[in-house]
C-alpha positions in Angstrom: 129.2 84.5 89.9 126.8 87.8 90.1 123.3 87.5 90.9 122.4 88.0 87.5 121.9 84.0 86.2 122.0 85.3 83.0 125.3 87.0 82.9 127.2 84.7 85.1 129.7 82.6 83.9 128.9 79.0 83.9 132.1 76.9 85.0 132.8 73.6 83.7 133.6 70.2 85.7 135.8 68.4 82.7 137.1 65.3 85.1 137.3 67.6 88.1 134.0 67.2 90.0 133.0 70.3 91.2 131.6 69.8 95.2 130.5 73.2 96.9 132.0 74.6 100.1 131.9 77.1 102.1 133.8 80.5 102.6 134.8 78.9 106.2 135.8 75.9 104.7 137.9 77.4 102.3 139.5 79.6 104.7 140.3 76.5 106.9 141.6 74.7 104.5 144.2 77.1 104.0 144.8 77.1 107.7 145.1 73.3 107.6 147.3 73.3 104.6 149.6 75.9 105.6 149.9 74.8 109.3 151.9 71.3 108.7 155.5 69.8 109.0 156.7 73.2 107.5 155.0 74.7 111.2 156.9 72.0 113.0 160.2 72.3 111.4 160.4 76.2 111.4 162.2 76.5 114.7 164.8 73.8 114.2 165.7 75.1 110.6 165.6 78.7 112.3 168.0 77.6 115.6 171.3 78.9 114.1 169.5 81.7 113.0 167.3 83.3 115.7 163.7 83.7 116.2 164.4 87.3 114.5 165.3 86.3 111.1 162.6 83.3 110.7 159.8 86.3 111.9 161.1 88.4 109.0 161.0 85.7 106.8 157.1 84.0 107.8 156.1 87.7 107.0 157.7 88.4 103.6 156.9 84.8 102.0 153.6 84.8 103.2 152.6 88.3 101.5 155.1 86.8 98.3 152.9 83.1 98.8 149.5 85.3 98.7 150.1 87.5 95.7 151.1 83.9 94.0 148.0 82.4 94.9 145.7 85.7 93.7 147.3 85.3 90.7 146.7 81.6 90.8 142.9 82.3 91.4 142.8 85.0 88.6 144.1 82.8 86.2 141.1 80.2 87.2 138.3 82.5 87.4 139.0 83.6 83.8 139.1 79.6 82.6 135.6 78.0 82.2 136.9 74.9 82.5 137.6 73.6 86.0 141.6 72.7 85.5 144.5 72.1 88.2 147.8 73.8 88.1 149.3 72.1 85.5 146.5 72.3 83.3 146.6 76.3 83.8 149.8 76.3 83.1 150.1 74.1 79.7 147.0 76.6 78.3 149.4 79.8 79.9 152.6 79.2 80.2 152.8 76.2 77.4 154.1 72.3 77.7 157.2 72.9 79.8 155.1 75.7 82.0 152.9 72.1 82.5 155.7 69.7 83.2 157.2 72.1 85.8 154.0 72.9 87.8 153.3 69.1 87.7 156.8 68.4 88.8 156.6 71.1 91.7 153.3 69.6 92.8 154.7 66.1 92.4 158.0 66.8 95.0 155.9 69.2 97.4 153.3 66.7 97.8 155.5 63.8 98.4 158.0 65.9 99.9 155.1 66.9 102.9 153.5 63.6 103.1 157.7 62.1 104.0 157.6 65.0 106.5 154.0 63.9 107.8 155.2 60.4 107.6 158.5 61.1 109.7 156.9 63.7 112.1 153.8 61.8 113.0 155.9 57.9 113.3 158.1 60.1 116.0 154.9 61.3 117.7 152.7 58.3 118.1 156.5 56.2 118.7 157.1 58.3 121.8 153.4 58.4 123.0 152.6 54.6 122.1 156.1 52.8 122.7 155.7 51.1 119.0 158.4 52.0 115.9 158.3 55.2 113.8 157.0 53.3 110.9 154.0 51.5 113.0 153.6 54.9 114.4 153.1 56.3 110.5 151.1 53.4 109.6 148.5 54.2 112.2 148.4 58.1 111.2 147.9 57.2 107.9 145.1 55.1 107.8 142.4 57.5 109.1 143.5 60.5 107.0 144.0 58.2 104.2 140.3 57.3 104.8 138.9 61.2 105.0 141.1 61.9 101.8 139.4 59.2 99.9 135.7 60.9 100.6 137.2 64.3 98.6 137.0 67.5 99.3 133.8 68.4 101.0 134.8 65.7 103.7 138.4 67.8 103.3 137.0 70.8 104.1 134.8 69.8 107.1 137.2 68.0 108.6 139.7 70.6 108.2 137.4 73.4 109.4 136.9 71.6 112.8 140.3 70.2 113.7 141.7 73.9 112.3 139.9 75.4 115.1 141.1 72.9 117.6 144.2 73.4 116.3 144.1 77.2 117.0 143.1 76.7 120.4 146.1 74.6 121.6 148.9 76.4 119.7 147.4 79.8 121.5 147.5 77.5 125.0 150.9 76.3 124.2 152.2 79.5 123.7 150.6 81.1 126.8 152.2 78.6 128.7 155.7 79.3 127.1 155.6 82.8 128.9 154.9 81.3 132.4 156.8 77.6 132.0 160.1 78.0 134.6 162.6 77.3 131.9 161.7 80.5 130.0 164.2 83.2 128.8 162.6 86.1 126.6 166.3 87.5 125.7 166.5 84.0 123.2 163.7 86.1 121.1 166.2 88.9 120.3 169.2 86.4 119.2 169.7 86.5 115.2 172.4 86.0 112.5 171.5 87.1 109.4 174.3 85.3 107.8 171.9 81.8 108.0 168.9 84.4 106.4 168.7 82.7 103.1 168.6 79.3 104.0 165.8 79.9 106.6 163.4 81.5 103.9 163.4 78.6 102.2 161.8 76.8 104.9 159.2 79.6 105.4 158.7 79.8 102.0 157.2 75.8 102.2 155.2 76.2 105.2 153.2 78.6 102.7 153.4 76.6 99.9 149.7 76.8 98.7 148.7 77.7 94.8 148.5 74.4 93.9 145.8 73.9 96.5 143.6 77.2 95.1 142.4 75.7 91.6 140.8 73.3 94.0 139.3 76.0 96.3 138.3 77.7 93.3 136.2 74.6 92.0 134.9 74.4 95.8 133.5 78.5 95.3 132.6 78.6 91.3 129.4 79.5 93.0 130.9 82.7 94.9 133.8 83.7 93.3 133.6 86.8 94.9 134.5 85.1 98.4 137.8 83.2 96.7 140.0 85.7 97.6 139.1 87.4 100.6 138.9 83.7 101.9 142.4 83.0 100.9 143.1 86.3 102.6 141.7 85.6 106.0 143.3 82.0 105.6 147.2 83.7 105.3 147.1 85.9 108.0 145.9 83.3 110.6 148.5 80.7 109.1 151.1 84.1 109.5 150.3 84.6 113.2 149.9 80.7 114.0 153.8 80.0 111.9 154.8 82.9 114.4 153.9 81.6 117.5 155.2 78.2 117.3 158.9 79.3 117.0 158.3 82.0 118.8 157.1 79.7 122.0 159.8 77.4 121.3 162.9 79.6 121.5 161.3 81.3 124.6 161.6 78.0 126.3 164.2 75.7 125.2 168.2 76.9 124.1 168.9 76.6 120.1 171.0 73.6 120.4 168.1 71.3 122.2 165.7 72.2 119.5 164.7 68.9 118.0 163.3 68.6 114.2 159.7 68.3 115.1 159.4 71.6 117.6 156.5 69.8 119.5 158.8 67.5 121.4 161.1 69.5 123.2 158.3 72.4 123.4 156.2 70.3 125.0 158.4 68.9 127.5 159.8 72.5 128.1 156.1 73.5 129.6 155.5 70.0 131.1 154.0 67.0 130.9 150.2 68.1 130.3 152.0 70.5 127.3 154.0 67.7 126.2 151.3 66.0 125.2 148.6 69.0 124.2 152.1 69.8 121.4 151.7 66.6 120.4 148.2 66.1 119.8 148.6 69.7 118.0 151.4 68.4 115.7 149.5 65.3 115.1 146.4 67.3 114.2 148.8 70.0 112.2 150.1 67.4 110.2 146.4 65.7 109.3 144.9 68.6 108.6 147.7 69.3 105.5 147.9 65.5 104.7 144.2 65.8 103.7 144.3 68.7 101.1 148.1 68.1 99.9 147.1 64.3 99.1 143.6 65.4 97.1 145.5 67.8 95.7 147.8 65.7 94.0 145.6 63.5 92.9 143.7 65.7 91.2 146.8 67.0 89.3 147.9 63.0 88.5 144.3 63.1 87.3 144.3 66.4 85.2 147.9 66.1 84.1 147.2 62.6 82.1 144.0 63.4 81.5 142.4 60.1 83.3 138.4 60.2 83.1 137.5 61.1 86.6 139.4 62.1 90.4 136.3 60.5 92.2 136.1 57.1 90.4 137.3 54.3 92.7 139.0 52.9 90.2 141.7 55.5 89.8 141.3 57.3 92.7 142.0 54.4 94.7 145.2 52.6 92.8 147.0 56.6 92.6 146.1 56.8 96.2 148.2 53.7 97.1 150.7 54.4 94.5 151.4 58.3 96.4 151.4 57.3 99.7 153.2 54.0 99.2 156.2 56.2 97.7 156.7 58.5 101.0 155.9 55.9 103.3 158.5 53.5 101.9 161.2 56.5 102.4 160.3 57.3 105.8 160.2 53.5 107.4 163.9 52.9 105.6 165.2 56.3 106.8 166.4 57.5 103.3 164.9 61.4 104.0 164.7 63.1 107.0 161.9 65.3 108.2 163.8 68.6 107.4 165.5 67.3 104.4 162.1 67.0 103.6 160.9 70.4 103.8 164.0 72.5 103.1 164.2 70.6 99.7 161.2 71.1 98.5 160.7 74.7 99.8 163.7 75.8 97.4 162.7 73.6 94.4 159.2 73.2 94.6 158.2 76.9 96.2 160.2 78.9 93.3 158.7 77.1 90.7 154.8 77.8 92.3 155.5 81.4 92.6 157.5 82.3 89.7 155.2 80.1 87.3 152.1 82.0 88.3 153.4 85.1 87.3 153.3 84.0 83.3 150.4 82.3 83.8 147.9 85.5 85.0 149.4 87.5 82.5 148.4 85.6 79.5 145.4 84.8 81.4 144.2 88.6 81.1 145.0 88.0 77.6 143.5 84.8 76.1 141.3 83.7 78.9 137.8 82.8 78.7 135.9 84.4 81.0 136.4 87.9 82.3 136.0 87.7 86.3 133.9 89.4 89.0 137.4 89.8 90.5 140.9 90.4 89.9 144.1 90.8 91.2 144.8 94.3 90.2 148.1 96.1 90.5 149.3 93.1 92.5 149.9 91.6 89.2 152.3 94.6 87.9 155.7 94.0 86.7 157.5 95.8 89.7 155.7 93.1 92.4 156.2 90.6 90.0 159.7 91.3 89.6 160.5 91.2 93.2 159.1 87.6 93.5 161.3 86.6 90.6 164.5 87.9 92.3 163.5 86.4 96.1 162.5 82.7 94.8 165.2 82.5 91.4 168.0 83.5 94.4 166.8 80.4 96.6 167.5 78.3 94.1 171.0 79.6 93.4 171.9 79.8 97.4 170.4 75.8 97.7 173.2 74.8 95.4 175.8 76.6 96.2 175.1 75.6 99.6 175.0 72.0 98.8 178.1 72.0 97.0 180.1 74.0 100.4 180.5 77.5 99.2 178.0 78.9 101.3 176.8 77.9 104.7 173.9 75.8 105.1 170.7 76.8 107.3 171.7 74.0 110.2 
């Protein structure tokens, strides 16, 4: 909003509550969002590959995932009423524009919190000697516990254990270059013929428009600071989703790279960086839990237009109902952690950045409000086309791959 009170646009709560944050906040919870199981799996899904080809890919989806999430924001700034993805998209895009969002929220979401689920049971298994699903159990319950308090607590939380977060991953990878078992030449390996696959995987550990109507709400005070917040977020989760396959391959041969990087990274290095990975990927994968879980509640919320996302008596029942779901799945072994993410960053990633592209454009034509800012010539048909063409041909290549005529990514 400008200075001028009397010229700003006023935004309205509707069932959304609006809770203030700060530009830090906002830029950390990007960081916490973005660096989750799609972090920990990039290495694995990228082992057949090379270190080359998932580099080239973290670079182009995150600039693709960006321009998504500008448009995204532009399309919230110019609605008065505080609204989550699907809601943009049914005034946008129309009814099936809404269903489709809702739906890509719906698998992401639950499609992360399996990953979570999987990644951290294998974690606190190894470390604590108990089973996978005691060891998801006992992730759960404290992040269950900060998502419940909403987004402020979201956004402190995530700001804090983002900048831990940074600290060991830049450790980690320091140590990669000195651990005895290193071999640089692995960095320059690649075969582009696994290319397509592998961007499908980057393209989820971006995965992050549906988390900006909500980090829009969180700045309706300073809507100045949305995007060069979202900005600043990207290009840290870019040079963090980097580092960890990068650190990875330099120590440990494609075919001992297991699902979750952390474990054989960490043992790589040594016992100390076995468990400073760990703790990393434990953090990694709370720090996304928080904001993926809000998220989709506040879309359950908005999409059947139930009174309120901070009344205990609907926050609370959808919360067991969402987690119950991906919990149930991981304990019986029915999805694996890269299943997981590879799934959902073909379906569910398309869909968030093709979807976006309708929705800014009407935007700028029937919105309510016009903004302080906008995405510009980001938003013309040549950029937008290009999205189109890379996220419509993921789709395609996932089923072809899944029916055998071309080769999956591992």
């Amino acid at each position: 909003m400008s200075d001028n009170k009397n010229s700003a646009p006023i935004y309205e709560e509707g069932a959304l509550k609006i809770e203030k944050m700060t530009s830090s906040e906002v830029i950390f919870a990007v960081v916490g969002c973005g660096i989750g199981s799609g972090a920990l799996g990039t290495a694995y899904s990228a082992r057949l590959g090379g270190f080359p080809v998932i580099a080239f890919w973290l670079i182009v989806s995150g600039i693709l995932t960006l321009i998504s999430m500008y448009y995204v924001a532009e399309a919230t700034l110019r609605t008065r009423k505080m609204i989550q993805l699907p809601g943009l998209a049914d005034r946008y895009v129309g009814g099936i524009g809404k269903i489709l969002v809702f739906l890509a929220v719906v698998i992401n979401s639950l499609s992360c919190l399996i990953a979570y689920f999987n990644g951290s049971g294998e974690i606190i298994a190894d470390f604590l000697g108990v089973s996978k699903g005691m060891g998801a159990i006992i992730f759960m319950v404290p992040a269950a516990l900060v998502t419940y308090l909403g987004l402020k607590a979201i956004g402190v939380a995530g700001k804090y254990m983002s900048i831990f977060m940074i600290g060991l991953i830049l450790i980690l990878t320091g140590a990669s270059f000195l651990a005895s078992s290193s071999d640089f030449g692995r960095l320059f390996i690649a075969d582009w013929k696994y290319a397509i696959p592998i961007f499908n995987v980057a393209a989820f550990s971006y995965i992050g428009q549906y988390l900006v109507p909500d980090l829009a709400r969180g700045l309706a005070h300073e809507p100045k600071k949305l995007a060069p917040s979202l900005l600043i977020g990207q290009i840290i989760v870019a040079i963090l989703l980097i580092l960890i396959p990068m650190g990875t391959f330099i120590v440990a041969p494609a075919d001992e790279i297991t699902q979750v990087a952390t474990l054989v990274w960490g043992r790589a290095i040594g016992q100390w960086a076995f468990f400073g990975a760990n703790i990393f990927a434990l953090v990694a994968m709370f720090t996304s839990f928080t904001p993926v879980t809000q998220t989709l509640i506040s879309n359950i919320v908005d999409f059947f237009k139930l009174r309120s996302d901070s009344d205990p008596k609907i926050r609370i029942p959808i919360m067991v109902i969402v987690l119950a779901i991906p919990l149930y799945l991981t304990i019986s072994g029915k999805v694996s952690f890269i299943d997981a993410v590879y799934f959902s960053g073909t379906f569910a990633a398309a869909i968030m950045a093709i979807l976006p592209i309708f929705m800014v454009n009407n935007a700028r034509k029937t919105g309510d409000i016009e903004p302080e800012w906008t995405c510009g010539k980001l938003a013309s048909w040549p950029v937008q086309a290009v999205i189109i063409v890379m996220y419509g041909g993921t789709i395609i290549y996932a089923i072809l791959g899944a029916l055998g005529y071309l080769p999956a990514g591992w």
